[in-house]
ROFIKOL-14315 format. One record per residue: residue in one letter; residue number from 1; x, y, z of N, C-alpha, C, CB in turn. Coordinates in Angstrom, 3 decimals. Glycine has a CB too. Layout:
REM ROFIKOL-14315
+------+------+----------+----------+----------+----------+----------+----------+----------+----------+----------+----------+----------+----------+
: resn : resi :      npx :      npy :      npz :     capx :     capy :     capz :      cpx :      cpy :      cpz :     cbpx :     cbpy :     cbpz :
+------+------+----------+----------+----------+----------+----------+----------+----------+----------+----------+----------+----------+----------+
:    a :  NUM :        X :        Y :        Z :        X :        Y :        Z :        X :        Y :        Z :        X :        Y :        Z :
...
+------+------+----------+----------+----------+----------+----------+----------+----------+----------+----------+----------+----------+----------+
***
This chain:
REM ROFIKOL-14315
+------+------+----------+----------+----------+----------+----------+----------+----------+----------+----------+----------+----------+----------+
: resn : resi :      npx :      npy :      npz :     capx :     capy :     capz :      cpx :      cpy :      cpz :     cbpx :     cbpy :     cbpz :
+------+------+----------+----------+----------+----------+----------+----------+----------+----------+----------+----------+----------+----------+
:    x :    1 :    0.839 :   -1.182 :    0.000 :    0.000 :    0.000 :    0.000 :    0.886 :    1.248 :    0.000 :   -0.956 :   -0.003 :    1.220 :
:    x :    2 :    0.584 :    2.498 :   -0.477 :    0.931 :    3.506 :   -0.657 :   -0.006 :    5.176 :   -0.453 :    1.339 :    3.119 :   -1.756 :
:    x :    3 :    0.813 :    5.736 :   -0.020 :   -0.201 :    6.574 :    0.582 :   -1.170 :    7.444 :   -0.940 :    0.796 :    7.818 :    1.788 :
:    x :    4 :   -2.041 :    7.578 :   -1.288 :   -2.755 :    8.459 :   -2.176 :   -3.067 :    9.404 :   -2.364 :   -3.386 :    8.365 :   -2.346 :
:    x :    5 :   -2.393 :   10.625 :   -2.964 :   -2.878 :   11.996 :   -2.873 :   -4.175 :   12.626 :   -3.281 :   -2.092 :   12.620 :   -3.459 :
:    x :    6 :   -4.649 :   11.458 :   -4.463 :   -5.983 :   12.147 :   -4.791 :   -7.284 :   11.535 :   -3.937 :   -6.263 :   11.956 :   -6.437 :
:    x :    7 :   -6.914 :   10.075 :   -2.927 :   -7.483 :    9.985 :   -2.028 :   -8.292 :   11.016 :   -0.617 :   -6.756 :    9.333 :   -1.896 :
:    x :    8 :   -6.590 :   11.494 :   -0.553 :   -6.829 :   12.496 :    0.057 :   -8.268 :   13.718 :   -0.442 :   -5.461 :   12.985 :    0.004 :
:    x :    9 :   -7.127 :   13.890 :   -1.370 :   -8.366 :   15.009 :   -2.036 :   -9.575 :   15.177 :   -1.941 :   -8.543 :   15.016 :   -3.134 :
:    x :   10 :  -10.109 :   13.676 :   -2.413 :  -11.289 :   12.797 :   -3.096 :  -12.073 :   13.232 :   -1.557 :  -10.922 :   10.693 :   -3.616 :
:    x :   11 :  -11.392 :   12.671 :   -0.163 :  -11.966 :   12.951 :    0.812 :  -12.305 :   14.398 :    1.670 :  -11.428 :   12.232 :    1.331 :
:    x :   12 :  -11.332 :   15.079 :    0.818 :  -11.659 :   16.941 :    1.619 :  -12.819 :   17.011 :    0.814 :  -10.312 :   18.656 :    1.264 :
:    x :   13 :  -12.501 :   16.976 :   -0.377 :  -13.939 :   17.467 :   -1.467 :  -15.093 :   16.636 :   -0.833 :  -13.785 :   16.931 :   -3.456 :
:    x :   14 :  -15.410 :   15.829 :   -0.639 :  -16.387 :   14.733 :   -0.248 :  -17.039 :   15.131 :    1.319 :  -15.499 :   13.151 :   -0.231 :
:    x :   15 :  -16.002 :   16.196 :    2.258 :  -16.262 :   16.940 :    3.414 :  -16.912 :   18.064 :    3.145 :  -15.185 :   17.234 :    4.105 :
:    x :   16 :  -16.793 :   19.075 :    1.828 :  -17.398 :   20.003 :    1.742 :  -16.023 :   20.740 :    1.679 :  -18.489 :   20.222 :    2.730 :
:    x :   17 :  -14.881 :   20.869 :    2.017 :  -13.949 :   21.840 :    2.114 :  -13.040 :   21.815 :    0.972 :  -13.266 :   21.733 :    3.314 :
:    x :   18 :  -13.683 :   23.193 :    0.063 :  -13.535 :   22.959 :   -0.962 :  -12.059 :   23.977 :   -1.092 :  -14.875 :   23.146 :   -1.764 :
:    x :   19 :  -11.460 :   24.733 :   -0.202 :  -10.297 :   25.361 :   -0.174 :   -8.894 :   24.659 :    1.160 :  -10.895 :   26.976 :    0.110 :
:    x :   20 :   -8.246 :   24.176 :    0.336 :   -7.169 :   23.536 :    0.983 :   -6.545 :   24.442 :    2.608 :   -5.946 :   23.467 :   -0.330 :
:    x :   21 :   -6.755 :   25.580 :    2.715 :   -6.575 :   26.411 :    4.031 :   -7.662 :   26.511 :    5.196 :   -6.371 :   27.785 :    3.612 :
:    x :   22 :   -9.006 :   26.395 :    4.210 :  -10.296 :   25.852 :    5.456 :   -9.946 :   24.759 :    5.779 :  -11.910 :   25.637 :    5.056 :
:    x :   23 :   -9.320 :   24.034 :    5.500 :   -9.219 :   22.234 :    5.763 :   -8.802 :   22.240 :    6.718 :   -8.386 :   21.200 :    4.957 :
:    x :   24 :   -7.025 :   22.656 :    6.728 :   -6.102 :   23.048 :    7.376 :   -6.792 :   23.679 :    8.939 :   -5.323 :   24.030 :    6.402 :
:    x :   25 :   -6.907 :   24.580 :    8.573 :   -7.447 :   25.591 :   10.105 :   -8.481 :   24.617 :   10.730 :   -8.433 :   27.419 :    9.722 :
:    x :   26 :   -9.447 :   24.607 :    9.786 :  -10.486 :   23.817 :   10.753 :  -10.024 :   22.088 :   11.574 :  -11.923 :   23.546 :    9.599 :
:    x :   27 :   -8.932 :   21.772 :   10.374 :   -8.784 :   20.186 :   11.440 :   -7.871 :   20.757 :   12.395 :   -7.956 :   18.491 :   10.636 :
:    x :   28 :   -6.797 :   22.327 :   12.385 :   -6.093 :   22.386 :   13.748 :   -7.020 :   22.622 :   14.771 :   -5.039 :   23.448 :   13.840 :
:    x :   29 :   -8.027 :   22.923 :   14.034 :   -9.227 :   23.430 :   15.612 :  -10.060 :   21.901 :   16.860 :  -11.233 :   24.438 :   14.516 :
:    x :   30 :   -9.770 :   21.235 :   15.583 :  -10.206 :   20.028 :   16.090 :   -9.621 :   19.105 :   16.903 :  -10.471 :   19.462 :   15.292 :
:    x :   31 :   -8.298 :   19.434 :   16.083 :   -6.897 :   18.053 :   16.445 :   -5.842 :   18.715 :   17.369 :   -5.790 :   17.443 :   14.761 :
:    x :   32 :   -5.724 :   19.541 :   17.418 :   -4.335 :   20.776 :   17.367 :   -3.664 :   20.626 :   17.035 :   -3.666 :   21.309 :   18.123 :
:    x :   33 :   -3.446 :   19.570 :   15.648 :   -2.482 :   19.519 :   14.630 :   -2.316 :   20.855 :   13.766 :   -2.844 :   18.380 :   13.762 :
:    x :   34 :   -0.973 :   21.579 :   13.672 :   -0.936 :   22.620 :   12.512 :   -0.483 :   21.758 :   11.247 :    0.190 :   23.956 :   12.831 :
:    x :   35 :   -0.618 :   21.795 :   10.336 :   -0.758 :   21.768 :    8.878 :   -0.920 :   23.066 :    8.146 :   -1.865 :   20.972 :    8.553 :
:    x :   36 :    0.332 :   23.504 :    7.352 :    0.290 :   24.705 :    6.853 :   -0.812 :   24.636 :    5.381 :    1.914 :   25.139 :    6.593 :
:    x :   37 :   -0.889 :   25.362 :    4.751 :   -1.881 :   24.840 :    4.048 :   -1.091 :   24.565 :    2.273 :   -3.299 :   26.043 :    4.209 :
:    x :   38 :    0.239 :   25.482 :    2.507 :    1.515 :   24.687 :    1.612 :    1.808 :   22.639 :    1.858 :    3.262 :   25.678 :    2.359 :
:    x :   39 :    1.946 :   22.402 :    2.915 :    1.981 :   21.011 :    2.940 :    0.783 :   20.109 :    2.710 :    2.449 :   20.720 :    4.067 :
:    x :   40 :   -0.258 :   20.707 :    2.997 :   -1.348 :   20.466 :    2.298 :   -1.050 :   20.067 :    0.984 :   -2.151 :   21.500 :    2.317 :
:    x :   41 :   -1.254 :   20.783 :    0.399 :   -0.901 :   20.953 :   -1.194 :    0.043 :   20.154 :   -1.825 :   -0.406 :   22.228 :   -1.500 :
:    x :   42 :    1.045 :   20.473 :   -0.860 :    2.216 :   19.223 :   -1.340 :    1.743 :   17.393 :   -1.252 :    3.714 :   19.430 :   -0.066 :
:    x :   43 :    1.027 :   17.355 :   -0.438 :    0.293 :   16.326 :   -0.018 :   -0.326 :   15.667 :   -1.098 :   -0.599 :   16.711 :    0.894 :
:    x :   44 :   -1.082 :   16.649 :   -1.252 :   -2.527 :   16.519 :   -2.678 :   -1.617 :   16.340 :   -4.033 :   -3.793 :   18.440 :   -2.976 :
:    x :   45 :   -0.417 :   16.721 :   -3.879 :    0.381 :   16.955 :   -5.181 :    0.845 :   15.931 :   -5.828 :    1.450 :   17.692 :   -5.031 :
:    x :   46 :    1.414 :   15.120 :   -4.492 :    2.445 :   13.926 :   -4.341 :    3.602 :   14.620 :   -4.356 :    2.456 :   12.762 :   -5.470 :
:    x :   47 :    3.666 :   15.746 :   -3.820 :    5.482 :   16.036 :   -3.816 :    5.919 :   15.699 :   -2.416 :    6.041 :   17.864 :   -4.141 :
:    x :   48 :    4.941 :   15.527 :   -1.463 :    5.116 :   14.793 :    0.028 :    4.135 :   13.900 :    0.850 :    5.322 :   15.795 :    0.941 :
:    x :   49 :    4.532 :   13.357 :    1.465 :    3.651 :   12.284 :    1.835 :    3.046 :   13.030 :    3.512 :    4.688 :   10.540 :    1.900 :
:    x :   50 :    2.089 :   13.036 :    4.304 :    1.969 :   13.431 :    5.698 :    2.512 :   12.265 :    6.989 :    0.362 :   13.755 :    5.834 :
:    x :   51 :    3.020 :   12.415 :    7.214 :    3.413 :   12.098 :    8.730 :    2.476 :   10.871 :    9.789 :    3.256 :   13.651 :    9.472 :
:    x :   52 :    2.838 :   10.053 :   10.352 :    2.207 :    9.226 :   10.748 :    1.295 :    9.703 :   11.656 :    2.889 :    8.376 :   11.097 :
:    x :   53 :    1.603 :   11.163 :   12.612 :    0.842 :   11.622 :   13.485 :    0.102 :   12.682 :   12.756 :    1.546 :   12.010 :   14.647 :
:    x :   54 :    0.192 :   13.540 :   11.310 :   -0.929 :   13.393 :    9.922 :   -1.722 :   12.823 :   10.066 :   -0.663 :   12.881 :    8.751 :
:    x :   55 :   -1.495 :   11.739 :    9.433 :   -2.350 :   10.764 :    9.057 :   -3.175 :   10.343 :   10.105 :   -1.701 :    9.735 :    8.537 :
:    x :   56 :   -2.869 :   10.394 :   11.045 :   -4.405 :    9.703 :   12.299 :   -4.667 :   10.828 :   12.392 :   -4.275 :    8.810 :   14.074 :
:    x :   57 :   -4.454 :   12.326 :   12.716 :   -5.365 :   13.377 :   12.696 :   -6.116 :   13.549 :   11.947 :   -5.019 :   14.270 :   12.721 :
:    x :   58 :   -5.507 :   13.474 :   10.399 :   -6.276 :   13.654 :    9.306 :   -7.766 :   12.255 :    9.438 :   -5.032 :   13.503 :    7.831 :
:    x :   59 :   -7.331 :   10.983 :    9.699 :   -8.567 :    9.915 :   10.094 :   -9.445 :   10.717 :   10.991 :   -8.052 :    8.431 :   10.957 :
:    x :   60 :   -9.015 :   10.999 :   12.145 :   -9.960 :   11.697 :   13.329 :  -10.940 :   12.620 :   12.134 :   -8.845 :   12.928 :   14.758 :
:    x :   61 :  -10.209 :   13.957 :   11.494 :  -10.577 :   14.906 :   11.702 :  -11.728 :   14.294 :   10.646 :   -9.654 :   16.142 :   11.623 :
:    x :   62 :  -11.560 :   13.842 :    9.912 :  -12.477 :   13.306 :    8.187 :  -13.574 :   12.397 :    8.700 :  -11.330 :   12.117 :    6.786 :
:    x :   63 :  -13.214 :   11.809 :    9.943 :  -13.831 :   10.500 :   10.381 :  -14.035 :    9.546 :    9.356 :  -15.096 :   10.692 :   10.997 :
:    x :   64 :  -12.659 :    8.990 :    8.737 :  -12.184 :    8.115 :    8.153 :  -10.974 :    6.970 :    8.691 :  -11.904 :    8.798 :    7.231 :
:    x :   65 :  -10.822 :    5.721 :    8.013 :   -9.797 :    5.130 :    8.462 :   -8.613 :    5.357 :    7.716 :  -10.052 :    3.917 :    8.576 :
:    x :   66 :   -7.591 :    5.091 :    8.875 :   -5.921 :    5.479 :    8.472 :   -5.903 :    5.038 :    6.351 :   -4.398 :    3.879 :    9.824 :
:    x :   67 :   -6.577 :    3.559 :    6.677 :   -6.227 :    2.832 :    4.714 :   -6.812 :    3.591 :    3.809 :   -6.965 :    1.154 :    4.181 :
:    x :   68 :   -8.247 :    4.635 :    3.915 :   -8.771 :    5.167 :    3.175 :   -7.916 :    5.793 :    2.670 :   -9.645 :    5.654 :    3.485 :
:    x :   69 :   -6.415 :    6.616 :    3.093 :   -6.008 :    7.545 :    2.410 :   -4.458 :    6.883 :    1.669 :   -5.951 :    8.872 :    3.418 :
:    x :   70 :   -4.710 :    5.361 :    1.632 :   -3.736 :    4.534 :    0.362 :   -4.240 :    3.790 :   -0.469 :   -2.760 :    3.623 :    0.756 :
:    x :   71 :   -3.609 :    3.819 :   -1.670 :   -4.099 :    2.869 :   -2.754 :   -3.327 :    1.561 :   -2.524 :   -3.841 :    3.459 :   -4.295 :
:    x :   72 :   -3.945 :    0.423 :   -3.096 :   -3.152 :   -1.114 :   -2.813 :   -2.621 :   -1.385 :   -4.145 :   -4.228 :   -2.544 :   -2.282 :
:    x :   73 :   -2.790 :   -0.289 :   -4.842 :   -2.094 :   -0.599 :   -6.139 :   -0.678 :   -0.477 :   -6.235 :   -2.575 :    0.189 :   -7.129 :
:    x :   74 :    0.117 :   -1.584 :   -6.468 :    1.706 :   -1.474 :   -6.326 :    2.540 :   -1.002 :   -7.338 :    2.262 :   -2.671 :   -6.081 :
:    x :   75 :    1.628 :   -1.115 :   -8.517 :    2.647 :   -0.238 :   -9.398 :    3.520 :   -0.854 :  -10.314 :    3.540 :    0.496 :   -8.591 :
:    x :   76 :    2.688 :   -2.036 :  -10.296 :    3.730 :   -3.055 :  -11.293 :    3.026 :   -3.530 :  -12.262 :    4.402 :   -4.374 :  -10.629 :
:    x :   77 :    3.747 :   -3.849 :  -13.288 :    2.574 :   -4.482 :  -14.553 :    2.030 :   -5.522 :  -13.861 :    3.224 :   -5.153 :  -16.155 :
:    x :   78 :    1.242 :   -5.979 :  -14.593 :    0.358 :   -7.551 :  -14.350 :    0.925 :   -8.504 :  -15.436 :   -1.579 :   -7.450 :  -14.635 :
:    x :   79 :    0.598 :   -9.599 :  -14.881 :    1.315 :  -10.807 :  -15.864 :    0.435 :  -10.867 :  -17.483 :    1.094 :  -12.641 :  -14.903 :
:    x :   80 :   -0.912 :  -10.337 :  -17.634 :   -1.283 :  -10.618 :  -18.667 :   -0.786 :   -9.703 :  -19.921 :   -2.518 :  -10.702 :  -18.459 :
:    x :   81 :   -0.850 :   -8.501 :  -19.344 :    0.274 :   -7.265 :  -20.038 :    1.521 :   -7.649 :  -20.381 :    0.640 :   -6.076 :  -19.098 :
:    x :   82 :    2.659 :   -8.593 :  -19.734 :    3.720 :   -8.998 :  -20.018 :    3.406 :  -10.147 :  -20.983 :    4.454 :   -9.256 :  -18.874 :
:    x :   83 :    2.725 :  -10.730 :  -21.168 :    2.289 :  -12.157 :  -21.825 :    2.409 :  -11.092 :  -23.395 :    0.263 :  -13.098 :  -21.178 :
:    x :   84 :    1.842 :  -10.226 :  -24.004 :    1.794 :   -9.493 :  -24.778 :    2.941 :   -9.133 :  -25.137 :    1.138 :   -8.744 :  -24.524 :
:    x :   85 :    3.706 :   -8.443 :  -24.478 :    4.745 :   -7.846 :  -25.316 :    6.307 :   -8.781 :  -25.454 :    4.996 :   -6.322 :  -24.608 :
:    x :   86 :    6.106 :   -9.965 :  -24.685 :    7.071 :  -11.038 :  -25.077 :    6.834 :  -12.092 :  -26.084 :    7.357 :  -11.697 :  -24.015 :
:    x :   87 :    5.779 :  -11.615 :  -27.039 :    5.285 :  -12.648 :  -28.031 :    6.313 :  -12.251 :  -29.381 :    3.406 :  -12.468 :  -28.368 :
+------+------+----------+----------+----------+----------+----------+----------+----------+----------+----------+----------+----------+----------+
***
């Protein structure tokens, strides 16, 4: 598993918080996690991943679980795709 940025996303939008700095403020109000609303972004981007103590705030604050915000997709071809191009 790997963490998912548009997971993420998928789940602010799906909260209603449709500006990455309401997100931010409102889960420090909740969690007293700060999250700038630059790492945010970086987050959503994939240019960084959040932090293990992130990531359960971010669960709390969404009232989601920690896996919702990874894909199980590993990123490797599949064997039927290789069957193809070794013919």
């Amino acid at each position: 598993m790997r963490f998912d940025p548009e997971k993420l996303k998928a789940i602010r939008l799906a909260a209603g918080l449709r500006n990455v700095r309401v997100a931010a403020v409102a889960m420090f109000k909740q969690t007293d996690i700060d999250v700038s609303d630059r790492a945010w972004r970086n987050w959503e981007d994939g240019v960084s991943e959040p932090t293990s103590a992130n990531l359960a705030a971010l669960s709390v604050f969404f009232g989601v679980a920690i896996d919702d915000f990874f894909s199980t997709e590993c990123g490797h071809v599949d064997a039927t795709s290789r069957k193809g191009a070794a013919a």
